[in-house]
OpenMM code with the backbone's topology and positions (N, CA, C; nanometers):
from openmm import Vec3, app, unit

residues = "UNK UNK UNK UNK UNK UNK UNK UNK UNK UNK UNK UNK UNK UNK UNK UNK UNK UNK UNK UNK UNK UNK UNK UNK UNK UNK UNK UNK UNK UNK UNK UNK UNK UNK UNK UNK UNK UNK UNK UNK UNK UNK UNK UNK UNK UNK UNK UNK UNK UNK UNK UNK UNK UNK UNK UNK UNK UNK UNK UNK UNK UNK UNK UNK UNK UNK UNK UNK UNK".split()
positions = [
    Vec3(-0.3614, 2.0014, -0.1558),
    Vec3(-0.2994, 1.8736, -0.1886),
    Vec3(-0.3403, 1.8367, -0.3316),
    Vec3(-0.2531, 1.7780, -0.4196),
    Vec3(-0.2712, 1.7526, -0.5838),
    Vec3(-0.2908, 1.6201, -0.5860),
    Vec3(-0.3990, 1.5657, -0.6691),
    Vec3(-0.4293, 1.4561, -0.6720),
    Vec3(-0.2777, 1.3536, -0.6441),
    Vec3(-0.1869, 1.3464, -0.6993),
    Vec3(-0.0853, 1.3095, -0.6974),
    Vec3(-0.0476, 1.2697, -0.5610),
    Vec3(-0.0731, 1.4064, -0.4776),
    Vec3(-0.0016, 1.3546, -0.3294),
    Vec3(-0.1023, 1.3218, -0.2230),
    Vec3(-0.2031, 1.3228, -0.3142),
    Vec3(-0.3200, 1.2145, -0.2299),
    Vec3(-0.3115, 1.1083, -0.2403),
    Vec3(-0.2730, 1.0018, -0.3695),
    Vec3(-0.2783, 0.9165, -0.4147),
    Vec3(-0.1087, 0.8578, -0.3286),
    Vec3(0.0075, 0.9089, -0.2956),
    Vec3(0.1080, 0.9064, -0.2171),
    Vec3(0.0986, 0.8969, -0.0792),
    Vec3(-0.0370, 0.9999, -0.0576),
    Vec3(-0.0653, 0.9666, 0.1065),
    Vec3(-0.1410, 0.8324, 0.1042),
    Vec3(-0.1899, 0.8110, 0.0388),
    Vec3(-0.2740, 0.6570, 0.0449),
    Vec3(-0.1893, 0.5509, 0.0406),
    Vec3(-0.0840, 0.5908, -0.0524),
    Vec3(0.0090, 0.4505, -0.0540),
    Vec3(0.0932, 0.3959, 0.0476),
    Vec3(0.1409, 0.5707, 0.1140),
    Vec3(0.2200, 0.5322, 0.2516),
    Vec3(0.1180, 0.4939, 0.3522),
    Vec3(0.0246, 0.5043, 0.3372),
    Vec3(-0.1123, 0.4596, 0.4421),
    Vec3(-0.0870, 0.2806, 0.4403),
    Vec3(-0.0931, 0.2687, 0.2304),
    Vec3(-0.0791, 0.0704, 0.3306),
    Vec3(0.0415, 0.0288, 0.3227),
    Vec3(0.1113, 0.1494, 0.3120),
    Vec3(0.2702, 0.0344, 0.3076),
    Vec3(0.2705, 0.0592, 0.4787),
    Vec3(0.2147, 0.1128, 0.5668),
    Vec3(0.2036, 0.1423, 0.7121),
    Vec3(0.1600, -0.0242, 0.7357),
    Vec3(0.0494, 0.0093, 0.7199),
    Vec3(-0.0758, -0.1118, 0.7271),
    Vec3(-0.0221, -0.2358, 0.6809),
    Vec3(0.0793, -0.2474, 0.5681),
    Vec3(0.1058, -0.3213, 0.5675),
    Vec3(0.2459, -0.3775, 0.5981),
    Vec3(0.3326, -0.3097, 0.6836),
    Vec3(0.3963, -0.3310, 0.8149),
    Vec3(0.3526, -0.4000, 0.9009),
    Vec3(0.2442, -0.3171, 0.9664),
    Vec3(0.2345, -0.4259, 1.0977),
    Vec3(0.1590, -0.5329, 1.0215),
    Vec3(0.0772, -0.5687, 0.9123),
    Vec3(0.0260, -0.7046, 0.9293),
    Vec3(0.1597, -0.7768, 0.9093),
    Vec3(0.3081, -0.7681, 0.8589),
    Vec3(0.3756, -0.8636, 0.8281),
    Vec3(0.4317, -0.8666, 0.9656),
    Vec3(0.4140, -0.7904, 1.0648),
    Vec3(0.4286, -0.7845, 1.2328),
    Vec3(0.3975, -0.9007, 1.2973),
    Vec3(0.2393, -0.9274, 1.2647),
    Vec3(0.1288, -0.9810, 1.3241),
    Vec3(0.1514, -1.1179, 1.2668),
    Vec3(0.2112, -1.1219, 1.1088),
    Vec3(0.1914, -1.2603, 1.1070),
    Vec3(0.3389, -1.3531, 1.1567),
    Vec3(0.4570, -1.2707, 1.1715),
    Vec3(0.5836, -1.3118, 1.2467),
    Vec3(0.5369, -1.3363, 1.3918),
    Vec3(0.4535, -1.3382, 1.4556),
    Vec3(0.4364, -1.3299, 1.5880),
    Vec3(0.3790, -1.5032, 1.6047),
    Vec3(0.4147, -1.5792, 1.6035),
    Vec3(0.4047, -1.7030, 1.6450),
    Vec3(0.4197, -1.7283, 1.7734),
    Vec3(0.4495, -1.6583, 1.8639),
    Vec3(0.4479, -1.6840, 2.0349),
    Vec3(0.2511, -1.6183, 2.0850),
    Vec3(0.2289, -1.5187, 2.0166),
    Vec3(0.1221, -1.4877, 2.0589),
    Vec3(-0.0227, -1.4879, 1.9785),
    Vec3(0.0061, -1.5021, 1.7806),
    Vec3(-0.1204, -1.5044, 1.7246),
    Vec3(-0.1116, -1.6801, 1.6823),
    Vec3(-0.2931, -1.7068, 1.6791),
    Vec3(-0.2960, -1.8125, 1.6250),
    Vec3(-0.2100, -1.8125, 1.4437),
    Vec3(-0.1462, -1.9464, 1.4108),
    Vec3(-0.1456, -1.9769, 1.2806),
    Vec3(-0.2252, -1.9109, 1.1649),
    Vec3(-0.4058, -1.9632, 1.1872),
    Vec3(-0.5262, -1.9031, 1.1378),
    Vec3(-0.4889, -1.7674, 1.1205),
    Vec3(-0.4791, -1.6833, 1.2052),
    Vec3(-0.4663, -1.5295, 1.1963),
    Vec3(-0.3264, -1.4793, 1.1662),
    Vec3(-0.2342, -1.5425, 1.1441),
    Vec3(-0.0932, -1.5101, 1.1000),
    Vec3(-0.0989, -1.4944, 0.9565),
    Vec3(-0.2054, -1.5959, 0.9131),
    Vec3(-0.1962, -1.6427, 0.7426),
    Vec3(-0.3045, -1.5701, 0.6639),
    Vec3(-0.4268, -1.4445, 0.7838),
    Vec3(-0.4412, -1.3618, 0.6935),
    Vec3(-0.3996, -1.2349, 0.7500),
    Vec3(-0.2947, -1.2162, 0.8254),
    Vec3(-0.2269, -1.1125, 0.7717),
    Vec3(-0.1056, -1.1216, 0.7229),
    Vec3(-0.0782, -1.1994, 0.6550),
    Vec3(0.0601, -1.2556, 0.5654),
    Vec3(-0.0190, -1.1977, 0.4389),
    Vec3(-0.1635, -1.2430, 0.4121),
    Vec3(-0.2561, -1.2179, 0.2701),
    Vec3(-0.2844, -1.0643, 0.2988),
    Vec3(-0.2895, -1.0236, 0.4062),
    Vec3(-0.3724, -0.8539, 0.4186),
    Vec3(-0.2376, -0.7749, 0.3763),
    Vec3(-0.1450, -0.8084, 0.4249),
    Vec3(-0.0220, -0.7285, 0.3947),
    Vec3(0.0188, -0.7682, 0.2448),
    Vec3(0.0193, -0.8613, 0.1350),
    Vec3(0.0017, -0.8561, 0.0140),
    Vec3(-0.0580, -0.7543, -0.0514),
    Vec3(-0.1982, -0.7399, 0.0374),
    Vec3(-0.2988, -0.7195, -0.0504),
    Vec3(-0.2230, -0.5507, -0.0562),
    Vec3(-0.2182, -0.5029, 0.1145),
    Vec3(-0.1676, -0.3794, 0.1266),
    Vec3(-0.0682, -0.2940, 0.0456),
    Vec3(0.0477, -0.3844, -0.0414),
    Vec3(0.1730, -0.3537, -0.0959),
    Vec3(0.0971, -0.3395, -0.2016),
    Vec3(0.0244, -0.4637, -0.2564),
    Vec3(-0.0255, -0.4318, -0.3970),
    Vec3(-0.1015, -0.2895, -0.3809),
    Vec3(-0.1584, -0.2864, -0.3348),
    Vec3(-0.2752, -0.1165, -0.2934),
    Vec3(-0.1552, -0.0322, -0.3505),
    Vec3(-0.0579, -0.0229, -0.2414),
    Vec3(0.0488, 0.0836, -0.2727),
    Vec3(0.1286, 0.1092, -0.3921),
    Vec3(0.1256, -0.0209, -0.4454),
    Vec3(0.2273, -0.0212, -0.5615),
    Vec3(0.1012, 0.0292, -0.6788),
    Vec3(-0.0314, 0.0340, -0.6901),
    Vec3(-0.1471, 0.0598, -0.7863),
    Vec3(-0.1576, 0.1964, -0.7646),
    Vec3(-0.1171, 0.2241, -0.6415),
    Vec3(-0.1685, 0.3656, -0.6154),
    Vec3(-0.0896, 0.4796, -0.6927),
    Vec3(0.0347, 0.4012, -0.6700),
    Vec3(0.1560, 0.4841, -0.7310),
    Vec3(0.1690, 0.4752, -0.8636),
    Vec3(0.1092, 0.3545, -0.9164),
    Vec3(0.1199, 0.3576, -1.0571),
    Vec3(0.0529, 0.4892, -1.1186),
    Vec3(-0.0974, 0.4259, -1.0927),
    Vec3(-0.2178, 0.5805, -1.1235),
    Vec3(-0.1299, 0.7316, -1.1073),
    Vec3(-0.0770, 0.7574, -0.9681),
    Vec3(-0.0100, 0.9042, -0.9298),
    Vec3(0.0500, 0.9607, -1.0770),
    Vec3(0.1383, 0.8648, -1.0835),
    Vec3(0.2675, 0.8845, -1.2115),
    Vec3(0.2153, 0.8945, -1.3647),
    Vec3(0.0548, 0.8079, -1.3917),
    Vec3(-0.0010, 0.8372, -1.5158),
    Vec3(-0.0846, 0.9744, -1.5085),
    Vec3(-0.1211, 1.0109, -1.4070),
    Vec3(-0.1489, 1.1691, -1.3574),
    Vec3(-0.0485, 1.2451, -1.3970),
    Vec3(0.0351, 1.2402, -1.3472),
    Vec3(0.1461, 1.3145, -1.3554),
    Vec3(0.2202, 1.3385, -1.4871),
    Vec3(0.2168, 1.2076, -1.5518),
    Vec3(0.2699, 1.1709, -1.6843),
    Vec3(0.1436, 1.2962, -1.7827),
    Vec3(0.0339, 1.2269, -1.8012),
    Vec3(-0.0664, 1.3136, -1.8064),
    Vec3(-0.0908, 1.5026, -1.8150),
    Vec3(-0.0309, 1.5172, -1.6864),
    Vec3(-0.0589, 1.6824, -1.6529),
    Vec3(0.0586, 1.7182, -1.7650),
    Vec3(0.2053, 1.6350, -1.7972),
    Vec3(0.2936, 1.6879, -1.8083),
    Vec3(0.2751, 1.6919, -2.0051),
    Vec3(0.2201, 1.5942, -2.0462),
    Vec3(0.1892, 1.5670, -2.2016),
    Vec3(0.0943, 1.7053, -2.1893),
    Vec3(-0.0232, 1.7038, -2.1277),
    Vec3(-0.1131, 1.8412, -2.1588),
    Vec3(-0.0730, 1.9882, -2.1549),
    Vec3(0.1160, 1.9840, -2.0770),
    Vec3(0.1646, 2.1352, -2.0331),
    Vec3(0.2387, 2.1399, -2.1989),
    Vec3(0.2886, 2.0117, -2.2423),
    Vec3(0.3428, 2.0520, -2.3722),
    Vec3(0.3021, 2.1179, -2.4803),
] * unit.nanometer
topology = app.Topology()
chain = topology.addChain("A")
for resn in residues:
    res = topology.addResidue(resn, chain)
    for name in ("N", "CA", "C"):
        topology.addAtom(name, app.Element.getBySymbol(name[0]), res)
């Protein structure tokens, strides 16, 4: 695995993760308010993870591809 598609497996890891917290915090029949509103914030946090992760991948990548020139 190339750094690259490690950094891809991590991202689909919290865009997972951060699925079900936006699950958990739609669920108003069964979670308290309190716990809806931090996983409304955990699933933020999760997208941002993913969207950083992918940034880094692509300056790798960008990177390998300036050093093949």
């Amino acid at each position: 695995m190339t750094p690259e598609e490690a950094y891809e497996f991590a991202a689909q890891w919290h865009e997972k993760q951060a699925k079900y917290c936006l699950e958990i915090s739609q669920d108003d029949m069964r979670v308290s308010q309190d716990i809806r509103d931090k996983a409304l914030t955990a699933m933020k946090h999760h997208n941002a993870s993913a969207v950083g992760l992918r940034h880094y991948a692509g300056q790798l990548h960008r990177k390998e591809l300036l050093d093949v020139a």
